[in-house]
N, C-alpha and C positions, 0 to 999 in steps of 0.2 A: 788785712783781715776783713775788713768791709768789703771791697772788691771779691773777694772768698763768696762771704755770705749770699752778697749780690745775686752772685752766678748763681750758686748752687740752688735760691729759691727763684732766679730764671727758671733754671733748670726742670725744678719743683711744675713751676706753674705750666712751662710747654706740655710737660707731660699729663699735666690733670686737665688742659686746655688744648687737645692738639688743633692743627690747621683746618677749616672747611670754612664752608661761607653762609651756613647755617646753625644758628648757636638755640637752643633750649633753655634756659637759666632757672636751675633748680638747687637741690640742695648741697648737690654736690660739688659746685662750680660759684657759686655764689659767696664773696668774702663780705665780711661785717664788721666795724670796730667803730667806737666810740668818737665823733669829730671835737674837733676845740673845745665849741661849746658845751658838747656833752663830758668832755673831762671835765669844766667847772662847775656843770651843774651838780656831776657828782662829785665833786669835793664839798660844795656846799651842801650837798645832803649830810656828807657826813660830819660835817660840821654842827649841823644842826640836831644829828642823832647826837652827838655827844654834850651839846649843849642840854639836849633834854632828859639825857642820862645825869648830868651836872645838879641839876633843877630839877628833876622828876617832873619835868611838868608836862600834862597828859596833851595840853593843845597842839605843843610841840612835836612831843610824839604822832599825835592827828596827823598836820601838815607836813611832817618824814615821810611817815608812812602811803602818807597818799599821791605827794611827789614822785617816791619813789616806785607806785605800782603807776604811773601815768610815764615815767621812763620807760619799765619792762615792756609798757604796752607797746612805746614808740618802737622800741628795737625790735619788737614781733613783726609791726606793721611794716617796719621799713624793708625789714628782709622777703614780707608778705607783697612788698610793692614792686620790688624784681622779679619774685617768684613765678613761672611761668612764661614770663616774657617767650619771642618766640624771634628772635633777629637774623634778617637774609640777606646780604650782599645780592643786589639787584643786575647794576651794572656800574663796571669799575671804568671811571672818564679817561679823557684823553687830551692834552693842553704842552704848553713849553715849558723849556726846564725855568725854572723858578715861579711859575706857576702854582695856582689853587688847582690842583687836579679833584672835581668833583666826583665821590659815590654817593651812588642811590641805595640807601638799604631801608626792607620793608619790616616794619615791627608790627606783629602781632600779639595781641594779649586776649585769650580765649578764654579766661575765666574771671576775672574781675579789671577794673580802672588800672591804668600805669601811670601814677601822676607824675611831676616837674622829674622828669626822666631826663639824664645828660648824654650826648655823645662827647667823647673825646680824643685827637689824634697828634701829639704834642701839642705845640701851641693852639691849634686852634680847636675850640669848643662849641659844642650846639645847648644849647639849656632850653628848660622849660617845658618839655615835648609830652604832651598829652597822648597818652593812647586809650578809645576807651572796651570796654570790653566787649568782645568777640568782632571787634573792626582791625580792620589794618589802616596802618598810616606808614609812607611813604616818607623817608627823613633824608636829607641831602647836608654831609658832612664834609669837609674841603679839606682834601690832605695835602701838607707843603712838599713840592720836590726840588730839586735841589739840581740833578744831573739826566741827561736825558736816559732813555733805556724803561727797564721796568719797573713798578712803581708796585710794594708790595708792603703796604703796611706791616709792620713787625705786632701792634697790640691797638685795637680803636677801644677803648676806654668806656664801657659801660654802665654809670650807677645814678644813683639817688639817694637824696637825704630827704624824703617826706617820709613825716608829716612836719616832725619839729624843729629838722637840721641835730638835732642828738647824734643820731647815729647814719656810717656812711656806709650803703651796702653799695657793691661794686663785682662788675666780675668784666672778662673783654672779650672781642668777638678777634680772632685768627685770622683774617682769609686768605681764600689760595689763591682769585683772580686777580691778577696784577691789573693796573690802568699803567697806561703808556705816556712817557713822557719823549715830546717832537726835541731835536736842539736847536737850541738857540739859531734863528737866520742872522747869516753875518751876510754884507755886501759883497759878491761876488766879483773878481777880477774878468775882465771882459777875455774869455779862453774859449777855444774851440774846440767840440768835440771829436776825442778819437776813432768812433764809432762812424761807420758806412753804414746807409740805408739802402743802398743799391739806386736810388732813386737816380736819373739823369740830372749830370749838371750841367747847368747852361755854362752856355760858351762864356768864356773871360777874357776879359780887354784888359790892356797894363794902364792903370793907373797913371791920369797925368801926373809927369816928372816925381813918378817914382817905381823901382823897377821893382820891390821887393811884394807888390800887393796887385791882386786882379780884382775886381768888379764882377757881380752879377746882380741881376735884378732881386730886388727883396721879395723874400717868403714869407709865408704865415709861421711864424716862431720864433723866427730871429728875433733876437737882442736890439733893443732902440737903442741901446749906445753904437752899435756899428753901422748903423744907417748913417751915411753921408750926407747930413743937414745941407750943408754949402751948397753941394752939388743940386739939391733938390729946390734949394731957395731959387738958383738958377735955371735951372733948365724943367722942373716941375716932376722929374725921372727918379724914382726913388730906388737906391742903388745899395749894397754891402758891401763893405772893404772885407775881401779874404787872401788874409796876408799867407807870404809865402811859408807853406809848412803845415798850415790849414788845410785839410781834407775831409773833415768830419762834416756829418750832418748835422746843422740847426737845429734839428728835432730831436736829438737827445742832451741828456742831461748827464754826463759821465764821471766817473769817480780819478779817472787816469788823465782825466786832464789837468786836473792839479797837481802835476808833480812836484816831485818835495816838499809838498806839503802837510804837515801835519795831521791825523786821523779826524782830530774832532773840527779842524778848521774846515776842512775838506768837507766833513758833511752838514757844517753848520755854512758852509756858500751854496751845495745841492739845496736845503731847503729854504734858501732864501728865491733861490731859479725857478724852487718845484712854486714858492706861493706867488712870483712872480707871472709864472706862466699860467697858472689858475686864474690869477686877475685878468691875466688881459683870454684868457680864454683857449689859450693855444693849445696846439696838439703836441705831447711831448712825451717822452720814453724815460728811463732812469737806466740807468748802469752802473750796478755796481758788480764789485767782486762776487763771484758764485752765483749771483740773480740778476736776473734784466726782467725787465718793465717795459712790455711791449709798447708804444704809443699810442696814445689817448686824449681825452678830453671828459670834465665833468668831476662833480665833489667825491665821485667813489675812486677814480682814480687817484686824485690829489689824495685822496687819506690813504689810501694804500702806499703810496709813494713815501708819506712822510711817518707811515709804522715803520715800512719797512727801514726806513734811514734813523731811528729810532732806535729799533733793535738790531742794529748789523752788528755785527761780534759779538754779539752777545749771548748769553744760553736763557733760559724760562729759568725763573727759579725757583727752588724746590724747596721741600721742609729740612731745615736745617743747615740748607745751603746759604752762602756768603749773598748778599745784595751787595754789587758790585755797583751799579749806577740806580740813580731814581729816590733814594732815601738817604736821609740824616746819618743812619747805620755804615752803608755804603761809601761813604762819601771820602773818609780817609784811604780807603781800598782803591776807590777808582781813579784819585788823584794818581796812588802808587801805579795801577794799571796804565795811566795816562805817560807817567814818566818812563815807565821802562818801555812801553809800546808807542810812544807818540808819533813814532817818526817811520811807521809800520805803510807802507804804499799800497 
């Protein structure tokens, strides 16, 4: 029955609240009700009315009466204190899954103060946020993700109880732009890419006493685990083992080189490579299924590289569609998506 009701004033509220990244807080969208405190207070008003109904006693009546227009006033102002707000999704961050994924959103208040103003987006909360009037201020609230892909807040939580904490006016901001969640980098197994660059290969010597592996001089991108320390301690010559079956270029980063392996393992060893090869500066390409990533070097490449391994199968999501990865909501869904698809090449 509760689960019923639940929905039904979800329901309610999408509709009187739909999606955008731009919210107005007026009369129509703005909720109000009594906090803790203000239920006791007014019990004890009324306690006090009946007390001086009891006793006719007129002081009594005074301090009822004057209590209680200094509540009415609070519940005017409180709702007076959201009134007109003006809240913009700025720009939606971009971080790893489990991650504080930061938004920027700018609050404007055009006609009077927005004082101890809250943001909220499950657990974590912003308080105290001053806006005054006709300025804007710029607020940065941390939404938790959970799984990598896109990250689309379901409701950020907008209210205030000033002046007295009586009463709590509240209404939430929708938005439609997702921030990005990277996956987790895992340590990748030392594999070689199936990808040709066309690039000539130097000539290959066999391996002393052992037939299955050639040598060639190392390049700018290879992997320090395949350099041939021993070989270099001796002879000064710094060298890569490309074992037999090995044809790929160094310079990419491939999705097919992991076979059988699992979807999210697979792209959580790609961005352990992609911010490996960022570090040390190298020039490197991506491939995946359906997109290739020409090769490169520099921070726009690397962030392109790790949207795009981010979002790979995944769709944008829309209003009223499922959040598969990125959010708390998601998060039973994508497990299920993980088990029936994990093992997808």
């Amino acid at each position: 029955m509760l689960k019923a009701i639940r929905k039904r004033w979800q329901h309610w509220v999408n509709q009187r609240i739909p999606r955008s990244d731009q919210r107005a807080f007026g009369q129509r969208n703005i909720f109000i009700l009594p906090t803790g405190a203000g239920v006791v207070f007014g019990f004890l008003l009324l306690i006090m009315l009946i007390t001086g109904i009891n006793y006719q006693n007129s002081l009594i009546y005074l301090l009822t009466f004057l209590l209680g227009a200094v509540a009415v006033a609070a519940m005017h102002q409180t709702h007076r204190n959201l009134s007109g707000l003006e809240l913009t999704l700025i720009q939606a961050g971009e971080g790893f899954a489990g991650d504080l994924i930061p938004f920027r959103l700018r609050a404007v208040s055009p006609r009077h103060d927005t004082l101890a103003l809250s943001l909220a987006c499950e657990d974590v909360i912003l308080t105290q946020q001053h806006i005054p009037a006709g300025q804007q201020a710029d607020l940065h609230l941390s939404v938790p993700s959970y799984q990598r892909g896109y990250l689309q807040p379901q409701r950020i939580l907008v209210e205030t109880r000033f002046p007295f904490g009586l009463f709590r006016a509240w209404s939430w901001l929708r938005p439609v732009t997702s921030g990005i969640v990277y996956p987790n980098p895992l340590v990748a197994p030392d594999v070689a890419s199936t990808v040709q660059d066309g690039e000539e290969q130097s000539k290959s010597r066999s391996l002393d006493g052992n037939d299955h592996a050639d040598i060639r001089p190392w390049r700018e991108g290879d992997m320090s685990q395949r350099v041939q320390w021993k070989r270099y301690a001796r002879t000064g010559e710094m060298v890569i083992a490309d074992w037999e079956g090995e044809q790929g270029s160094p310079h990419w980063l491939d999705y097919e080189a992991f076979a059988g392996t699992d979807r999210e393992l697979r792209l959580g060893y790609l961005t352990h490579q992609v911010l490996e090869r960022s570090r040390n500066n190298s020039r490197f390409g991506l491939n995946l299924p359906g997109q290739v990533i020409e090769p490169d070097t520099g921070a726009a490449h690397t962030n392109r590289c790790l949207k795009a391994l981010a979002i790979f199968g995944l769709e944008q999501p829309r209003e009223g569609g499922p959040l598969l990865h990125g959010t708390r909501a998601g998060e039973g869904a994508g497990r299920a998506a993980h088990a029936g698809g994990g093992g997808l090449a």
